[in-house]
ZADO-1210 file (C-alpha; in nm, 4 decimals, padded with zeros to 6 digits):
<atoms>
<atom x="01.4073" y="-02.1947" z="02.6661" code="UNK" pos="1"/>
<atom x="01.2059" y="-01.8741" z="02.6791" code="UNK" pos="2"/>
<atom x="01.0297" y="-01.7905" z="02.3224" code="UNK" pos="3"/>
<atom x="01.1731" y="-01.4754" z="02.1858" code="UNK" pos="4"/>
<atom x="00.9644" y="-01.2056" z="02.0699" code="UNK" pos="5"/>
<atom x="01.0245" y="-00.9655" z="01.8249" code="UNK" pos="6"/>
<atom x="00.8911" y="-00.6226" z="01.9850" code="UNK" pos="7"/>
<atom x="00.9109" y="-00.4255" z="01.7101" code="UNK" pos="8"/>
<atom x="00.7270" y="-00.6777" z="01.4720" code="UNK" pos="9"/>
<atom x="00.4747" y="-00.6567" z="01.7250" code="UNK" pos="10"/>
<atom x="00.4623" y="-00.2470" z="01.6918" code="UNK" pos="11"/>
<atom x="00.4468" y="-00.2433" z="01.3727" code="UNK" pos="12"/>
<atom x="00.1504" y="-00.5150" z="01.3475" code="UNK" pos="13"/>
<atom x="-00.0488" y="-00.3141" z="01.5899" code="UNK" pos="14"/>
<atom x="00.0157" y="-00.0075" z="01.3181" code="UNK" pos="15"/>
<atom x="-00.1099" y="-00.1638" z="01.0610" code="UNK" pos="16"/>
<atom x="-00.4283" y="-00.2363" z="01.2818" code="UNK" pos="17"/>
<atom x="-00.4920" y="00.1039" z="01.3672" code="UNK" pos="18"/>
<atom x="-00.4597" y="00.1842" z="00.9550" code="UNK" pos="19"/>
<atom x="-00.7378" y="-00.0548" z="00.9152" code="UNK" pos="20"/>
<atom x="-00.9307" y="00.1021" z="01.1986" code="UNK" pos="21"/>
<atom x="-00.8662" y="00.4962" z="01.0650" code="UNK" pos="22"/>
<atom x="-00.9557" y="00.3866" z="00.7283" code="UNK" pos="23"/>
<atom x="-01.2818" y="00.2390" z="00.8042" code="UNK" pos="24"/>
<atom x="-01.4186" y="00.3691" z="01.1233" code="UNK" pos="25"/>
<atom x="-01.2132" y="00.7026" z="01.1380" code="UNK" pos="26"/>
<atom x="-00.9428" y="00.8422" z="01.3754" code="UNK" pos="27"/>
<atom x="-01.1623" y="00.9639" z="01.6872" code="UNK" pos="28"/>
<atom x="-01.2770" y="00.5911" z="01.6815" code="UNK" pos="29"/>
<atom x="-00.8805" y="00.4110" z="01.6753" code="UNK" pos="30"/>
<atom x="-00.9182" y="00.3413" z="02.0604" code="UNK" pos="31"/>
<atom x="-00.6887" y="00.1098" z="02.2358" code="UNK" pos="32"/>
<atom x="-01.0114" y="-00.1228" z="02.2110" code="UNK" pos="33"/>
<atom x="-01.0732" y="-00.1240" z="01.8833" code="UNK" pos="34"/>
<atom x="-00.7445" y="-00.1842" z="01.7430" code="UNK" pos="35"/>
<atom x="-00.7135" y="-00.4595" z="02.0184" code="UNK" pos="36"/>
<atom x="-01.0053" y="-00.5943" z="01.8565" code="UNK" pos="37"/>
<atom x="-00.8716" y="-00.5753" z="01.5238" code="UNK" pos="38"/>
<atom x="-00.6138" y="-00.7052" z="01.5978" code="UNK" pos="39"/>
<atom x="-00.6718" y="-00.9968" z="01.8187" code="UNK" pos="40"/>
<atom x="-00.5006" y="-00.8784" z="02.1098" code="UNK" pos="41"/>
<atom x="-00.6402" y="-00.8347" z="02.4580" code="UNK" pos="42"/>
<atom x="-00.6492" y="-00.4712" z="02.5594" code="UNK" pos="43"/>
<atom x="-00.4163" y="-00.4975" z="02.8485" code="UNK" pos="44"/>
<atom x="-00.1637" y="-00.6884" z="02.5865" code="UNK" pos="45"/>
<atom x="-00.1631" y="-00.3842" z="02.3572" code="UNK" pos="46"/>
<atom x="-00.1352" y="-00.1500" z="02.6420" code="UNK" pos="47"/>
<atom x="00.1750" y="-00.2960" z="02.7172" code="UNK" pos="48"/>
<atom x="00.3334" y="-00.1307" z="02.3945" code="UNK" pos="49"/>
<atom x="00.0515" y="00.1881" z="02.3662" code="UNK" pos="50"/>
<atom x="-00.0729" y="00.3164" z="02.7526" code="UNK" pos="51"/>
<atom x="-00.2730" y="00.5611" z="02.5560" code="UNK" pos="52"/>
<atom x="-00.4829" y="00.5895" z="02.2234" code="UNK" pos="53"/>
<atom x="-00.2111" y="00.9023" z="02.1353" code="UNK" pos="54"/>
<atom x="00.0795" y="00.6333" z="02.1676" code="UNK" pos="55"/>
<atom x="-00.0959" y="00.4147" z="01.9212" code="UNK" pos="56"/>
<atom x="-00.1575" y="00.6821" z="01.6377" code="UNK" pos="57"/>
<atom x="00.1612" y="00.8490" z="01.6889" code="UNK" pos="58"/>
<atom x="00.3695" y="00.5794" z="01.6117" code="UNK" pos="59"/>
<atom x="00.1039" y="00.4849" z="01.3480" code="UNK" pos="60"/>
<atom x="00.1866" y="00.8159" z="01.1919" code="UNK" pos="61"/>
<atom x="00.5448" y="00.7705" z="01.2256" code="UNK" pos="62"/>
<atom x="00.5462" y="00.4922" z="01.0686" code="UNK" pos="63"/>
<atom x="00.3705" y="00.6246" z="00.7543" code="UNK" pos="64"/>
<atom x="00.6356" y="00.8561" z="00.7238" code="UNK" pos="65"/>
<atom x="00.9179" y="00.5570" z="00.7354" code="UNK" pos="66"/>
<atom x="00.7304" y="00.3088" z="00.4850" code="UNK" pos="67"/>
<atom x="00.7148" y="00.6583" z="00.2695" code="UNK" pos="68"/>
<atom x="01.1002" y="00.6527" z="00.3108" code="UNK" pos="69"/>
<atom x="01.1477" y="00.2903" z="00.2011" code="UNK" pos="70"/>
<atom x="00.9158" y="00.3231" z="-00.1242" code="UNK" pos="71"/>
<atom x="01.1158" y="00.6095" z="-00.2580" code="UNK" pos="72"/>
<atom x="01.4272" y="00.4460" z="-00.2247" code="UNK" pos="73"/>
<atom x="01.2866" y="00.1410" z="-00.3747" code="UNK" pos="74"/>
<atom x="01.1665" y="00.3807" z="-00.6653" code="UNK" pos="75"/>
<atom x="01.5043" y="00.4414" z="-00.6909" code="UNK" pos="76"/>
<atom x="01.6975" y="00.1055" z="-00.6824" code="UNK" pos="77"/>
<atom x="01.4190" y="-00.1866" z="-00.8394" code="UNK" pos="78"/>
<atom x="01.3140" y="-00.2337" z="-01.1630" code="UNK" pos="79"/>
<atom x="01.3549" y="00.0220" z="-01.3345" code="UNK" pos="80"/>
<atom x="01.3739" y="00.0800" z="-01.7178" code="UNK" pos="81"/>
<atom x="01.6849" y="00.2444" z="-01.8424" code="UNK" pos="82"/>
<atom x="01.5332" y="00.5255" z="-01.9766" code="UNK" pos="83"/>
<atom x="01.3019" y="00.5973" z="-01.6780" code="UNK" pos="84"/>
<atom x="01.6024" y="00.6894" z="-01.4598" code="UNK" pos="85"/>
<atom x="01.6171" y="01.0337" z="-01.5436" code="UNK" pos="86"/>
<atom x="01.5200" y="01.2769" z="-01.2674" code="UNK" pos="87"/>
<atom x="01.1660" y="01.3587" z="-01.4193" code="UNK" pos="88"/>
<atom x="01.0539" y="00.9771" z="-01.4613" code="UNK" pos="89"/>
<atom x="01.1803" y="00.9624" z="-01.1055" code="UNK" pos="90"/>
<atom x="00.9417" y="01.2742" z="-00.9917" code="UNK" pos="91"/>
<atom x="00.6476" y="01.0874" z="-01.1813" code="UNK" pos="92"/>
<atom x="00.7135" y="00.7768" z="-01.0127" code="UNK" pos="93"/>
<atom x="00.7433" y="00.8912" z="-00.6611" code="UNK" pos="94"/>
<atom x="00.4156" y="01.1539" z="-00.7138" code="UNK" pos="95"/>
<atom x="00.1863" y="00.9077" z="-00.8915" code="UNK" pos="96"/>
<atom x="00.2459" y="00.6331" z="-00.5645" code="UNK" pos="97"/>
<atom x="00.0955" y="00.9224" z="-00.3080" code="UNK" pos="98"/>
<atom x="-00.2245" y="00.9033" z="-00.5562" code="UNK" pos="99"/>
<atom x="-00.5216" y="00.7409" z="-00.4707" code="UNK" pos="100"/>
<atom x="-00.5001" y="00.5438" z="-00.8124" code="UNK" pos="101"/>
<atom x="-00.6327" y="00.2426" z="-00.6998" code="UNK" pos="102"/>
<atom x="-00.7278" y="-00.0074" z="-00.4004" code="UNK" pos="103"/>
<atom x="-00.4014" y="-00.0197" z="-00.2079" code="UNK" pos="104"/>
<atom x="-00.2995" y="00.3774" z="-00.2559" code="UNK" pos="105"/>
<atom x="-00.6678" y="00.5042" z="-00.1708" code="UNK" pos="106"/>
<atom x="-00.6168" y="00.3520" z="00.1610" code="UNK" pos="107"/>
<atom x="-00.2921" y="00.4944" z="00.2022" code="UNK" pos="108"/>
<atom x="-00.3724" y="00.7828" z="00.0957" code="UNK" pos="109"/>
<atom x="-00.7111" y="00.7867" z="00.2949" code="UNK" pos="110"/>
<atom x="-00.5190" y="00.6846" z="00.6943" code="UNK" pos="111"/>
<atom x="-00.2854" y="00.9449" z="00.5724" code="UNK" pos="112"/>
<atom x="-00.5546" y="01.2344" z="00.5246" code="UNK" pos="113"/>
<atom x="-00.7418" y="01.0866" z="00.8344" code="UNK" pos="114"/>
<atom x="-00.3675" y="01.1879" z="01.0237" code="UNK" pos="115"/>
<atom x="-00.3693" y="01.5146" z="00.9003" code="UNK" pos="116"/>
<atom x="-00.6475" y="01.5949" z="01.0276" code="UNK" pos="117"/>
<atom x="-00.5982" y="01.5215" z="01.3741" code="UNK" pos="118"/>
<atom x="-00.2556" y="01.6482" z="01.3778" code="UNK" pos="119"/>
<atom x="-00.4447" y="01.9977" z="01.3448" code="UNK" pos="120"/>
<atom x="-00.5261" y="01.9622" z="01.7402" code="UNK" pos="121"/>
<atom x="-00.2271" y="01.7009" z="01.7913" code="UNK" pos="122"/>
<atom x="00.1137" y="01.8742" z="01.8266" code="UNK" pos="123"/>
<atom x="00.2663" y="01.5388" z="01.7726" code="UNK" pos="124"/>
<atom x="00.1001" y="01.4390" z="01.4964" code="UNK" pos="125"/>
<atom x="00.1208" y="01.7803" z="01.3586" code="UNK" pos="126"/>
<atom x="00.5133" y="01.7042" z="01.4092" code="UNK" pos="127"/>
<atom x="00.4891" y="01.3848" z="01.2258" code="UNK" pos="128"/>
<atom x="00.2532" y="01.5291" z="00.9350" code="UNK" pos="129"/>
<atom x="00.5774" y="01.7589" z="00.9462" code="UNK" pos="130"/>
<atom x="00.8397" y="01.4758" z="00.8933" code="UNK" pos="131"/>
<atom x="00.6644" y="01.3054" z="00.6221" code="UNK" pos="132"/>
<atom x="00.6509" y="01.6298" z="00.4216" code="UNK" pos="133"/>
<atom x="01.0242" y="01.7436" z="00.4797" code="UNK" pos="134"/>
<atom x="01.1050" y="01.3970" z="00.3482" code="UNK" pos="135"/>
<atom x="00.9260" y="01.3796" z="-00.0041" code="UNK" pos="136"/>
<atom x="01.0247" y="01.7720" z="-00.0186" code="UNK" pos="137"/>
<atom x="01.3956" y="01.6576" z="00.0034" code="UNK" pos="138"/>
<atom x="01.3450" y="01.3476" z="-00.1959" code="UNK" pos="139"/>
<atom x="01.1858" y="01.5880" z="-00.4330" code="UNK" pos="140"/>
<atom x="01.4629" y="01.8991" z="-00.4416" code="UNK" pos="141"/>
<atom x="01.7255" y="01.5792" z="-00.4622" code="UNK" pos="142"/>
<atom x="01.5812" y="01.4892" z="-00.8112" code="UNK" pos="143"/>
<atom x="01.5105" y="01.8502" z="-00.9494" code="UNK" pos="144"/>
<atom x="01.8708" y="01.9887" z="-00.8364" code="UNK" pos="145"/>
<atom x="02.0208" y="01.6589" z="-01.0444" code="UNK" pos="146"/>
<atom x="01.7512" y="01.7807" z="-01.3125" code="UNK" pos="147"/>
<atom x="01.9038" y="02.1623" z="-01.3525" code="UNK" pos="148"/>
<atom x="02.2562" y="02.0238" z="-01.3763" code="UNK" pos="149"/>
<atom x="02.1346" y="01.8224" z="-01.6142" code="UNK" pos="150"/>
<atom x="01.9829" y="02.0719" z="-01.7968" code="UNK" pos="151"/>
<atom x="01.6583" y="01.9998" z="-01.8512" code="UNK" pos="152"/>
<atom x="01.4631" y="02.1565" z="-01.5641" code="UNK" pos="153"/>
<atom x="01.2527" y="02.4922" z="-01.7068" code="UNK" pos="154"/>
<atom x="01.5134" y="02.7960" z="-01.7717" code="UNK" pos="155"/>
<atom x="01.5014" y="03.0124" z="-01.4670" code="UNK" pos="156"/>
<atom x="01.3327" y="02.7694" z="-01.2331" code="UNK" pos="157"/>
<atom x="01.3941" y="02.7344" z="-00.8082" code="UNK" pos="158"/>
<atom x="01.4523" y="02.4258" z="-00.7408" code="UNK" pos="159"/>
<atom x="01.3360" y="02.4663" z="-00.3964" code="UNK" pos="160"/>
<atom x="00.9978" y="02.6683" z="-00.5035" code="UNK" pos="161"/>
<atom x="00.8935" y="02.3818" z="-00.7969" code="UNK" pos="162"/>
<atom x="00.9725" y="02.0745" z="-00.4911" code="UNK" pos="163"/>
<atom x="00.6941" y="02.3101" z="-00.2928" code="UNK" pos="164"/>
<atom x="00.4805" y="02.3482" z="-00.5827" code="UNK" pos="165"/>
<atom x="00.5092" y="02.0029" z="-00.6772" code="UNK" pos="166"/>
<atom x="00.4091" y="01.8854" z="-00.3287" code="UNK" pos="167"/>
<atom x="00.1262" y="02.0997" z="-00.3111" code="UNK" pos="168"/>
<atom x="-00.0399" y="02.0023" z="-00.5773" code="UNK" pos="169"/>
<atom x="00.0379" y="01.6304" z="-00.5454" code="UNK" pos="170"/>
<atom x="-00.1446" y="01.7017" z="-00.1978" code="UNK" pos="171"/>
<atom x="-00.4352" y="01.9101" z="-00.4006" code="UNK" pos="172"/>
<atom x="-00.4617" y="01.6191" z="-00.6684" code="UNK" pos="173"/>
<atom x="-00.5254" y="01.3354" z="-00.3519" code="UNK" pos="174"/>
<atom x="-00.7459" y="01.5231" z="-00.1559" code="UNK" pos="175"/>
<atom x="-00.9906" y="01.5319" z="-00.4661" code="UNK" pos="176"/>
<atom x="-00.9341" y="01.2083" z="-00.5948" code="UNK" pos="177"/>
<atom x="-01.0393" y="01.1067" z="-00.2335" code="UNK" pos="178"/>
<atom x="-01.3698" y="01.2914" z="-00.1705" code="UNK" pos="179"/>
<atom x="-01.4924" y="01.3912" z="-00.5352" code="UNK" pos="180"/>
<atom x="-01.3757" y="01.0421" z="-00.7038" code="UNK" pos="181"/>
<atom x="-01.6640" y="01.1404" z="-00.9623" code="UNK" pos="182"/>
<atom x="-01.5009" y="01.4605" z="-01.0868" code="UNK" pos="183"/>
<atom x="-01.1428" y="01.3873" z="-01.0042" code="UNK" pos="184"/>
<atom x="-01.1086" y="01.0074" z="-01.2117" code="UNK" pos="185"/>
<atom x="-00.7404" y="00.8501" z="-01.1460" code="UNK" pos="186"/>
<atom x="-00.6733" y="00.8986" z="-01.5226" code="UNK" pos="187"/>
<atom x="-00.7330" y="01.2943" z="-01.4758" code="UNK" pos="188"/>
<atom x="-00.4751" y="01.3076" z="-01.1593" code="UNK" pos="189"/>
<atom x="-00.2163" y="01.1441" z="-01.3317" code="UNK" pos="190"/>
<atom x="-00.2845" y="01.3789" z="-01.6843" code="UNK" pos="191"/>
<atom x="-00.2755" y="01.6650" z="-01.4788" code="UNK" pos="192"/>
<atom x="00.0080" y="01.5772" z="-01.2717" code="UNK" pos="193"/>
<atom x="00.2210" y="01.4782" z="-01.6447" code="UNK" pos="194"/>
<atom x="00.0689" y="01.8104" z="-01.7522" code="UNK" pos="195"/>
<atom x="00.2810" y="01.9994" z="-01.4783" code="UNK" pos="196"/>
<atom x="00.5729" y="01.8066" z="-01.5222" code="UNK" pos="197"/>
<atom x="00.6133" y="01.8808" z="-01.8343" code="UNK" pos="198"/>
<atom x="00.6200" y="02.2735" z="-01.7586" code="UNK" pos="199"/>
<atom x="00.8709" y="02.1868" z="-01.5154" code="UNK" pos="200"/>
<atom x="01.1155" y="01.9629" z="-01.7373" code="UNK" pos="201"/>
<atom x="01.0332" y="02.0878" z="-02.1067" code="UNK" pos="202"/>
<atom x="01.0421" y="01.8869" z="-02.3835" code="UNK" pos="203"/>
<atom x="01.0037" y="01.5781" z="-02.1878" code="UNK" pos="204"/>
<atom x="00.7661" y="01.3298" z="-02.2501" code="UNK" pos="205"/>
<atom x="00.6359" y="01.2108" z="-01.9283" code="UNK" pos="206"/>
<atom x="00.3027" y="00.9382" z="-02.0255" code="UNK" pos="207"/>
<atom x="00.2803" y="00.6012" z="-02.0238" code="UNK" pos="208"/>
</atoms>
């Protein structure tokens, strides 16, 4: 009987290799031979599910965007404590996990960067860069909408403009925790991330 294979395993295995390539050697350097030697596979094996070193990082990228998905609706179902299910302790969680705050995120957070900055010369990585914002922006106007009828987002505040603003600085807050670690601690991202919040839902106590 013919061994099945599960394609799609297979995909997302080679992903994960071409993480582990872009974090440690860089994006221009995520060739269909490297990740087939970081992976294990011959090159002609992995060309049979990426032609192309474009095929490779775009569905690297799009699969960022999907485990992204599946962590804030974990976030949402796992775990939690009763009284962290309000819509701000929701924001905090979801915003602290795009952090570089330790081993795991500063990787994540470093392939991620390493995407964006490609997709500045890659339309379909630009696309992707696209999808992976739309979806923490939505996530993000999802929990501040449920916040203002609620009534405990600030008096007067868009919840459209503070899921921008929130995003933007949760992007500022990474990109300095990744290349001045010295200056920009993990303890200081999350205090001024909590110090934020707090202007946007007043009177709540965000820290840990």
């Amino acid at each position: 009987m013919p061994k099945l294979v599960d394609h799609e395993a297979r995909r997302r295995e080679l992903a994960q290799a071409v993480w582990r390539v872009v974090q440690r050697d860089g994006v221009e350097r995520a060739s269909v031979r490297a990740v087939a030697a970081e992976s294990g596979w011959s090159a002609g094996a992995l060309r049979h599910y990426f032609p192309t070193q474009d095929a490779l990082l775009h569905f690297a990228m799009d699969l960022a965007a999907e485990k992204f998905t599946e962590r804030a609706r974990a976030l949402d179902e796992h775990g939690v404590p009763p009284q962290e299910h309000s819509a701000p302790w929701r924001v905090r969680r979801l915003l602290t996990t795009l952090l570089p705050l330790d081993a795991d995120s500063k990787v994540s957070a470093e392939v991620w960067m390493a995407f964006v900055t490609r997709a500045r010369v890659d339309p379909v990585l630009r696309a992707a860069g696209r999808k992976g914002d739309e979806l923490i922006a939505e996530w993000l106007l999802d929990r501040l909408r449920d916040a203002a009828e609620e009534g405990i987002l600030r008096t007067g505040a868009d919840p459209v403009r503070e899921a921008l603003r929130l995003l933007a600085l949760t992007d500022g807050l990474a990109l300095h925790g990744l290349i001045t670690p010295e200056a920009m601690p993990p303890e200081l991202m999350v205090q001024l991330l909590e110090d934020h919040l707090r202007e946007v839902f007043p009177g709540r106590d965000l820290s840990t």
